[in-house]
C-alpha positions as CSV (number, residue, x, y, z in Angstrom):
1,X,133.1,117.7,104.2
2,X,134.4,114.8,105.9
3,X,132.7,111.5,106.5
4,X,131.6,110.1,109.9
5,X,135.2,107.8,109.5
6,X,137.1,111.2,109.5
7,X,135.3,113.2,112.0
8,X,137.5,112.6,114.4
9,X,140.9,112.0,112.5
10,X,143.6,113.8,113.3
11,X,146.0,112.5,110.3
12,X,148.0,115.5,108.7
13,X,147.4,117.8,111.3
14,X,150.1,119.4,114.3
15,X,149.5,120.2,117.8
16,X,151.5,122.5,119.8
17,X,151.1,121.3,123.9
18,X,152.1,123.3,125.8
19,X,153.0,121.5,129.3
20,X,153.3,118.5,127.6
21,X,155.6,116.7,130.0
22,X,153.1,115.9,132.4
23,X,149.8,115.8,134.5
24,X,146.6,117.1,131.3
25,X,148.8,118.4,129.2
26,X,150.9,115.0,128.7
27,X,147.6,113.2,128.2
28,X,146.3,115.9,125.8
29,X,149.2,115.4,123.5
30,X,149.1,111.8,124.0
31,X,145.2,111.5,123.3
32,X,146.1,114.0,120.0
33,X,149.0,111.7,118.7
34,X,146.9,108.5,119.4
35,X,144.1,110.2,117.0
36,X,147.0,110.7,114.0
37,X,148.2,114.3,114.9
38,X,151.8,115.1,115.1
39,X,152.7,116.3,118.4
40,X,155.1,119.2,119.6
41,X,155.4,119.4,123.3
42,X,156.5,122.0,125.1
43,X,157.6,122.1,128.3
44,X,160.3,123.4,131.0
45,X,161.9,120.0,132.2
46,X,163.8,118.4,129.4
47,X,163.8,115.3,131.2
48,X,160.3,114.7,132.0
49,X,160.1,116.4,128.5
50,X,161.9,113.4,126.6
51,X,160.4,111.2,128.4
52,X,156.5,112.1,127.6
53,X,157.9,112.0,123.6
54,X,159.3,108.7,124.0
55,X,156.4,107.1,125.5
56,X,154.2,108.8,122.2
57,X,156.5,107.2,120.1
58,X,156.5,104.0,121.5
59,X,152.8,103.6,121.2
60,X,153.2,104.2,117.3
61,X,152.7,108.4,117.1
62,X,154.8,111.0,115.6
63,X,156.2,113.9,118.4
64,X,158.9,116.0,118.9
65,X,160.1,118.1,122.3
66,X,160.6,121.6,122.5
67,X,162.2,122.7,125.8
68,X,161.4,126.3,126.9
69,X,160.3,128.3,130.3
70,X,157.4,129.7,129.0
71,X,157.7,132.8,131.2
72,X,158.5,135.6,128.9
73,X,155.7,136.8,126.3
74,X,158.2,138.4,124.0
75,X,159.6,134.6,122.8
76,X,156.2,133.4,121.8
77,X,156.8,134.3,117.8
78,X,160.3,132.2,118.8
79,X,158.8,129.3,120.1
80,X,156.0,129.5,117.3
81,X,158.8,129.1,114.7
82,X,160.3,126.5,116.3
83,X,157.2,124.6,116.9
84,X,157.0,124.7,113.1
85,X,160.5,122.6,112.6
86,X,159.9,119.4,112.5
87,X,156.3,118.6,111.8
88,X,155.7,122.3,109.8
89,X,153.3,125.4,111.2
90,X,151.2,124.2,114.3
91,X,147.0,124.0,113.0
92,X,146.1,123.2,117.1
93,X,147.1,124.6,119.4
94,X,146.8,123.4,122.9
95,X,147.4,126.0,126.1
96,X,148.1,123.7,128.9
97,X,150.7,124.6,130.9
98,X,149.7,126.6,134.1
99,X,150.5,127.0,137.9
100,X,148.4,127.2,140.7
101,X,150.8,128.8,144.2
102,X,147.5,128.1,146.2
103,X,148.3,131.3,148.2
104,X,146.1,133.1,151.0
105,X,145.2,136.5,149.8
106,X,147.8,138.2,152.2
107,X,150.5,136.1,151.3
108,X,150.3,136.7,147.4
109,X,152.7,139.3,146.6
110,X,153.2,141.1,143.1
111,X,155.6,138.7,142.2
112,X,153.5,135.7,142.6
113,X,150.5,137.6,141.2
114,X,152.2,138.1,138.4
115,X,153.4,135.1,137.6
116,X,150.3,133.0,137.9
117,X,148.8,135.6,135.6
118,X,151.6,135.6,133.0
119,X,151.4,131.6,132.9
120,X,147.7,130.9,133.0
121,X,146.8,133.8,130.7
122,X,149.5,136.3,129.0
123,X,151.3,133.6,127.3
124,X,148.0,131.4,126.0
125,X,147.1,134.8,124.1
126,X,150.8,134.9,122.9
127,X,151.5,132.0,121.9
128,X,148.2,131.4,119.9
129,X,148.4,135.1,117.9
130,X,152.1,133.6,117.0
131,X,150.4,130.7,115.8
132,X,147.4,132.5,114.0
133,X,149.4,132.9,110.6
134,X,150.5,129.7,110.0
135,X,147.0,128.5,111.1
136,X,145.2,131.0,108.8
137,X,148.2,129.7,105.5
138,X,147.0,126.2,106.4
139,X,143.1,126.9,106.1
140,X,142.1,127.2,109.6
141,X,143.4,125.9,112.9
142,X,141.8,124.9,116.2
143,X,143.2,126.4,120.1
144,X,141.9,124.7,122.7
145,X,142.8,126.2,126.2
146,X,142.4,124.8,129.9
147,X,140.2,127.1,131.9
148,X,139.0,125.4,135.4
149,X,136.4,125.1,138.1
150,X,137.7,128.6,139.1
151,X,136.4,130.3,135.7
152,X,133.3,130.3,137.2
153,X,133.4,129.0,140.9
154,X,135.8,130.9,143.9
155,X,137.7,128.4,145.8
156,X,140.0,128.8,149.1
157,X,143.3,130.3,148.5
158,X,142.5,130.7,144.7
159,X,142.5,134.4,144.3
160,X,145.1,134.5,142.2
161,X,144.4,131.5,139.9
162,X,140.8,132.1,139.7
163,X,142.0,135.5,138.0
164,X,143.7,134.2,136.0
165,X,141.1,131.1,134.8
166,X,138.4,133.6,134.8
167,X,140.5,135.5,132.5
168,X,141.1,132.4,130.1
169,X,137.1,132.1,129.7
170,X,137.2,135.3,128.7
171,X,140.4,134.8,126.3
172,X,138.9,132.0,124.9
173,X,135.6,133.9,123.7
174,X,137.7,136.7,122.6
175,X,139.6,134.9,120.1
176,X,136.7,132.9,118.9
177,X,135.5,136.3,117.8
178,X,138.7,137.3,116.6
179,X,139.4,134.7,114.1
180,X,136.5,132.0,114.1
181,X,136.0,134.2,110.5
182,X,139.3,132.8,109.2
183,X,138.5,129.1,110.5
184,X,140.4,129.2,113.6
185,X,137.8,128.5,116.6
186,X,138.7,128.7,120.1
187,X,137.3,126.4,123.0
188,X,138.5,125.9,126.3
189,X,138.0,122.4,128.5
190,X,137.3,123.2,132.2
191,X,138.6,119.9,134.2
192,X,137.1,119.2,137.1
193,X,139.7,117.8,140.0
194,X,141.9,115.5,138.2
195,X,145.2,113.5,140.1
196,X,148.2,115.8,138.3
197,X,151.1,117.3,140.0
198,X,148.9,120.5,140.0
199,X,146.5,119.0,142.6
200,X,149.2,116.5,144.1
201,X,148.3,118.4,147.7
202,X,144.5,117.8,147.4
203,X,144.7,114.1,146.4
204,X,146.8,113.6,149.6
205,X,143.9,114.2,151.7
206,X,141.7,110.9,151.5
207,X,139.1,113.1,152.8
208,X,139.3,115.8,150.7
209,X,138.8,113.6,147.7
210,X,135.9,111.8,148.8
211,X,134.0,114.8,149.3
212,X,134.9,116.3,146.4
213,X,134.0,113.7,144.5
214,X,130.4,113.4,145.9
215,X,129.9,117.2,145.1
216,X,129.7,115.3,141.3
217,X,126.6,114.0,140.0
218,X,128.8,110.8,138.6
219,X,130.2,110.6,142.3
220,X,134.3,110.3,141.1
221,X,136.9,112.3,140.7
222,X,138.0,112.3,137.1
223,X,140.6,110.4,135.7
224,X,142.9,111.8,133.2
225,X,141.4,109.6,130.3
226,X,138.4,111.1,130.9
227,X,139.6,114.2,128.8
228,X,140.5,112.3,125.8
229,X,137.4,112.5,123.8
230,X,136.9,116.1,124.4
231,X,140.1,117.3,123.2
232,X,140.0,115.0,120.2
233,X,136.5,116.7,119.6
234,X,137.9,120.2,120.1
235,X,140.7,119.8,118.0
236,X,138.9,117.9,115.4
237,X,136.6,118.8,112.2
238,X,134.0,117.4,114.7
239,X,134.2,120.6,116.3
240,X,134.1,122.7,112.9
241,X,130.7,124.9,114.0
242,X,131.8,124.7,117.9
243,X,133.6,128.0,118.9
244,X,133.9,130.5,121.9
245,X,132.3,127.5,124.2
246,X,134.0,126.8,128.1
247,X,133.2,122.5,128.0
248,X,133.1,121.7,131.8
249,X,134.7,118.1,131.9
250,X,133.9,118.0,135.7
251,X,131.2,114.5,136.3
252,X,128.3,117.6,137.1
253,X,130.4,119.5,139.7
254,X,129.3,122.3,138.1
255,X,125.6,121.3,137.7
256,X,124.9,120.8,141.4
């Protein structure tokens, strides 16, 4: 058992971000590497891409990029093994690449529907069954997955993404029941409104923002660091009896 100096150490260990070259999935893998982990991050744009991995490296932590479009399902065991080429198998996993189209319901077509779905929450489940057996050689693993306001609340123009999120609650409690037995847990952070590129259009509107933020019970917005300590928990031994839980990092959006 480790001691309170170790809880939250993340020396030895490799993550697998997914979206790591920007907006919660760049500060996910850069809170991760600043905690000792060895950082893969995965992401579409190579040059945003090398540019998130050089900036971990220049603060002193160990990361490597792995340039994909994580649109097909089939590659998953592919990017898996990759993942696994520098550093050695991934033991977290971190699902935050996603996509929100912010479409009307009669503007969403099949296409768009499917590809908010097949982002947000066919390729988390994917990715983290192609990461199960090098988590399960290693002794256990953690997947941490991004889940949102929509997983429990409907928003305007979210039909689609609040699907999807809705779905990754779900996914997330499902693989906690699947393989918390094999010391794997599976936990999901639900960010309330955060400046990324995702939200880019709402933190344009000075209005907007101020009202959102006094729906909290803190009365901000968030601010990216403010996710730093629960992913470090989440991907830590910290976490080790935590599994199957939705953590609403939101300032008490949710609790009013």
């Amino acid at each position: 058992m480790p001691d309170r100096l170790t809880l939250f150490d993340l020396s030895g260990r490799v993550a697998l971000v997914t979206g790591g070259s920007s907006g919660i999935g760049r500060r996910l893998s850069e809170a991760l590497a600043g905690a000792g982990a060895s950082v893969v991050l995965v992401a579409r744009r190579a040059e945003q891409l090398g540019e998130a991995v050089a900036a971990i490296k220049a603060a002193g932590g160990a990361a490597t990029g792995l340039a994909r479009d994580l649109a097909d399902p089939a590659q998953m065991e592919e990017v898996a093994r990759a993942a696994a080429g520098d550093f050695g198998p991934p033991d977290i996993l971190v699902n935050a690449a996603g996509i929100n189209l912010r479409e009307a319901p009669e503007a969403i077509t099949p296409e768009s529907w499917e590809r908010t779905i097949t982002l947000n929450l066919t390729i988390p489940f994917f990715l983290a069954r192609a990461c199960v057996a090098g988590m399960k050689e290693k002794g256990g693993g953690r997947i941490v997955n991004i889940a949102s306001l929509q997983s429990e609340r409907a928003m305007p123009n979210g039909m689609a993404y609040g699907a999807s999120k809705g779905g990754v609650a779900q996914l997330t409690r499902a693989m906690a029941e699947a393989w918390s037995g094999d010391g794997i847990t599976a936990n999901a952070i639900a960010p309330g409104f955060f400046p990324t590129e995702l939200t880019g259009a709402v933190f344009e509107d000075e209005e907007r923002v101020a009202a959102l933020a006094a729906q909290t019970a803190i009365g901000r917005n968030g601010r990216l660091e403010d996710l730093d300590g629960i992913a470090i928990f989440l991907a830590s031994a910290a976490s080790a009896y935590v599994t199957g839980q939705i953590v609403y990092v939101d300032g008490g959006f949710t609790a009013k």
